[in-house]
C-alpha positions, 0 to 999 in steps of 0.5 A, spaced: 922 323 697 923 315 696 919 310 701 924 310 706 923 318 705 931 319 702 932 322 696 929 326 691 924 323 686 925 325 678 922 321 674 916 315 677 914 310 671 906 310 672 903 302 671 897 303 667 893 308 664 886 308 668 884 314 671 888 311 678 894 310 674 893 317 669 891 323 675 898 319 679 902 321 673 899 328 673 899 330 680 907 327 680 908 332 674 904 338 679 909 337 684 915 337 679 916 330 676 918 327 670 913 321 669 913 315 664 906 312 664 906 304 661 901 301 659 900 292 656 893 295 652 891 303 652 888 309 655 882 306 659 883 299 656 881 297 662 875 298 667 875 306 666 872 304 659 865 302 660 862 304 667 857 308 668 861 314 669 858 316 676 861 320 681 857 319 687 861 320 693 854 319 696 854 312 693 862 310 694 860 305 700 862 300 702 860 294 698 859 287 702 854 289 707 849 285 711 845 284 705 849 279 703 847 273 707 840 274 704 842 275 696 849 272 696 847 264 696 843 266 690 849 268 687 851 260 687 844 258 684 842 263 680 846 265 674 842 271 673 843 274 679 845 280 678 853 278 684 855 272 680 859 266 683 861 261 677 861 254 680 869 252 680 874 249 684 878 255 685 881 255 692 884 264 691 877 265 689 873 262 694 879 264 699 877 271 697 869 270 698 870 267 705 874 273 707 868 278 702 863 275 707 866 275 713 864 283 712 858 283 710 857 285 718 854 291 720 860 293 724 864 292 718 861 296 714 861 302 718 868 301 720 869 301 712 865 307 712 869 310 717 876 309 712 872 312 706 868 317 708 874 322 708 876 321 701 869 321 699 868 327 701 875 329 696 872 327 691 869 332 686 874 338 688 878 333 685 876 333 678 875 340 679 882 341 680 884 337 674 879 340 670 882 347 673 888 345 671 887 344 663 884 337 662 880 338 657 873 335 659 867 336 662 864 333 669 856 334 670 851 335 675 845 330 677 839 330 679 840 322 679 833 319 679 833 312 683 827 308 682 823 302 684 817 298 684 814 299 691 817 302 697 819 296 700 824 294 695 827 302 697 829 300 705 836 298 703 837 303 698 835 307 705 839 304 711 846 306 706 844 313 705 843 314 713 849 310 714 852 315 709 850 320 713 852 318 719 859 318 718 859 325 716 856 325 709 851 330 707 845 327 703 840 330 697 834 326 697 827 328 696 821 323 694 818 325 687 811 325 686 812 322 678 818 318 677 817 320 670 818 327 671 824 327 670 826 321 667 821 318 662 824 312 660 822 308 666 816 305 666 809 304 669 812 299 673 817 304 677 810 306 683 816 309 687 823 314 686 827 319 688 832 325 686 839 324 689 842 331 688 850 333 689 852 328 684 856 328 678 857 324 672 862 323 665 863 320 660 869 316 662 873 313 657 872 321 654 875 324 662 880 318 661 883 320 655 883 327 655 887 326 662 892 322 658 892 328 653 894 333 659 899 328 662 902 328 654 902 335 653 906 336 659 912 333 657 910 326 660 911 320 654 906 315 654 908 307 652 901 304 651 900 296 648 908 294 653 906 289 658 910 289 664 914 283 666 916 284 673 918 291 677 924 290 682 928 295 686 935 296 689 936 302 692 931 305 686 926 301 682 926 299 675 922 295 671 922 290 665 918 289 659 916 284 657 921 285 650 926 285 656 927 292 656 929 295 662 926 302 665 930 305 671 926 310 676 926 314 683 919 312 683 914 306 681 907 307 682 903 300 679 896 302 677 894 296 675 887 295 677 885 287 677 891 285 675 895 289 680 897 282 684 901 280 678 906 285 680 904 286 686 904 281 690 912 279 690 913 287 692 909 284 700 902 287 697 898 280 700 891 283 701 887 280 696 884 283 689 878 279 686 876 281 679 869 284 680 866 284 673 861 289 671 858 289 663 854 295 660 851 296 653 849 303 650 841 304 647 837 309 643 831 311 647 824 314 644 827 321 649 833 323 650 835 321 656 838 327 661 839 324 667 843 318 670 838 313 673 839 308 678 835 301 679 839 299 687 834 293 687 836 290 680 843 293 681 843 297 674 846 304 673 844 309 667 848 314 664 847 319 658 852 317 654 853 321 647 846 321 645 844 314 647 843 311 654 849 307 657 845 301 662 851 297 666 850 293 671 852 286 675 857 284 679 861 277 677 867 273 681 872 271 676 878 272 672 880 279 669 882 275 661 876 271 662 872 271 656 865 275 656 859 271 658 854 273 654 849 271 659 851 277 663 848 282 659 842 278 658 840 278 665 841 286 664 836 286 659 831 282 662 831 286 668 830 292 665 825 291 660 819 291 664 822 297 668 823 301 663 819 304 656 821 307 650 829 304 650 831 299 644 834 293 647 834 289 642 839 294 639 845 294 643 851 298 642 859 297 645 858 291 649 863 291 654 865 287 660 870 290 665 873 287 671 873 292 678 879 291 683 876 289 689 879 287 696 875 283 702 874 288 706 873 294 702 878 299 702 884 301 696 891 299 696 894 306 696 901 306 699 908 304 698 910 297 698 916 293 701 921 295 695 924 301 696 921 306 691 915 302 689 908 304 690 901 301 689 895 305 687 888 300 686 884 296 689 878 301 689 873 296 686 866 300 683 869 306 685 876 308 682 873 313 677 870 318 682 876 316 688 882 316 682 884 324 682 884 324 689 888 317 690 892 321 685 893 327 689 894 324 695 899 319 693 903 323 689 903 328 696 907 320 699 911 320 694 914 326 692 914 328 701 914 323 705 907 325 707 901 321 709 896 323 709 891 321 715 885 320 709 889 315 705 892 311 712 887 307 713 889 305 705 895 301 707 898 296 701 901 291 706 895 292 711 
């Protein structure tokens, strides 16, 4: 069905190939659609490509907190604070950072808790069912090792756990007697960890692909390095390329992650999207590292990436087509070489910055949009890897019923 819920939905042309756009065109091809899936650049161009990989329903919280007030005014003095603001006059920009703020409140957070928390609960089951369904990739098991100098410096990382838990959430965490029992790479300077079990980790530029190859081997085209120059509907929906190419479709879906306001915005979609920018590098390490590790102080995520050790980290404000700051990645070294041991920093592999869609107040734009037939599927900040297969799944219900799901409501583009 359509978004006014009439007519039958037998093509859908899908707007990015990241994991939100690509587990759409998958779960629509799992209800009988053909599906079209365009992108400007590639498979995982974006923000799906050099994550950590997490999936931590236990982790995906809301991210402005209370705990803002006391770092965020460092973010506009220090350049190597791991949130970063450049100083600029940018009226969007510090529109959007008043909006952010206003919800780093205690009621805020719990309030977005509320929304997220059923989809986190969704979450892994989904990957299983990708998986289950012929996606050539692998999902792992923890233990996640989260670490810290002294126990002080664990108190927020703590209050969002029980938090967690207090929205329904069930949460494996146990103190360890060695924090190096299971993660060797971290230094003398670690006196304090904790195992975090029930979560899971990929490598997702790897996922990503895969799912594109299922999407493909499903008879779904993929038109990969065609920008998109405006999306339209009259009764049905169309999009034009930037060569002028018109596609007609029933159905739209704009996966486009930071840059989905481009397109978007036109369509009614007014809640704003920030560029999170977060950057990572790989290392080699003395010992193979086998499990994630996480330093919530410095705000640093490790992963075991194809034999090396995948460290990313930081959160900065600015333009998704911006250049990368190298600076970015230095703080993330500087940083972590007193907390850890046995990692070649000096030597770094894929440098890469990626720019998260993030919304004020915390919550994806799944659903439809003004225009008959169009739909948004972003907005999910840090969290649309381990959140894409179930916003997949939940919005290609939407569309091809007419349903929504009550765990998607709350996700409401034109809120």
């Amino acid at each position: 069905m359509t978004s006014e819920g009439k007519g039958i939905v037998v093509r859908t042309i899908v707007i990015g190939a990241g994991m939100v756009g690509l587990a759409t065109a998958w779960h629509l091809q799992q209800r009988g659609t053909e599906v079209v899936v365009v992108d400007r650049a590639g498979v995982a161009a974006g923000s799906s490509w050099g994550n950590a990989g997490w999936l931590t329903p236990a982790k995906t919280i809301p991210l402005a907190d209370p705990s803002l007030w006391t770092y965020g005014p460092r973010a506009l003095l220090d350049p190597d604070a791991a949130l970063h603001v450049p100083p600029r006059i940018d009226a969007r920009l510090w529109g959007f950072l008043a909006r952010f703020a206003a919800h780093g409140t205690h009621r805020a957070w719990d309030r977005t808790m509320a929304a997220l928390t059923p989809v986190d609960t969704m979450a892994l089951a989904a990957f299983d069912e990708l998986t289950d369904g012929g996606v050539d990739a692998w999902t792992r098991e923890g233990p996640f090792v989260i670490g810290f100098r002294e126990q002080a410096h664990a108190k927020g990382f703590l209050r969002e756990i029980a938090g967690v838990e207090r929205h329904g959430q069930r949460v494996a965490l146990e103190r360890l007697d060695d924090p190096r029992a299971l993660a060797p790479v971290l230094s003398d300077a670690v006196g304090v960890a904790y195992r975090l079990d029930g979560q899971r980790f990929l490598e997702p530029d790897a996922f990503v692909n895969a799912l594109a190859d299922a999407v493909v081997a499903r008879g779904g085209e993929l038109r990969t390095g065609d920008a998109v120059r405006t999306v339209g509907s009259h009764r049905t929906p169309w999009v034009v390329l930037a060569g002028g190419e018109r596609l007609d479709a029933d159905a739209v879906v704009i996966a486009t992650g930071a840059w989905l306001p481009r397109l978007a915005r036109p369509l009614g979609v007014r809640v704003p999207v920030q560029a999170g920018r977060g950057y990572s590098f790989t290392v080699d390490t003395a010992h193979p590292a086998a499990h994630p590790v996480y330093l919530p102080y410095q705000r640093i995520a490790c992963t075991p990436y194809r034999g090396r050790f995948r460290i990313a980290g930081t959160m900065e404000f600015r333009g998704p087509d911006e250049p990368a700051q190298p600076r970015r990645v230095q703080a993330i070294v500087a940083q972590a070489r007193e907390l850890f041991q046995g990692v070649d920093l000096d030597r770094r592999h894929d440098e890469w910055v990626g720019s998260r869609p993030v919304t004020p107040d915390g919550l994806p734009l799944v659903g439809a949009t003004r225009a008959p037939g169009v739909f948004v599927a972003g907005g999910h900040g840090m969290w649309g890897i381990v959140l894409g297969p179930v916003t997949g799944r939940l919005l290609a219900e939407r569309i091809v019923t007419g349903r929504t799901d009550p765990a998607m409501a709350p996700f409401d583009p034109l809120r």
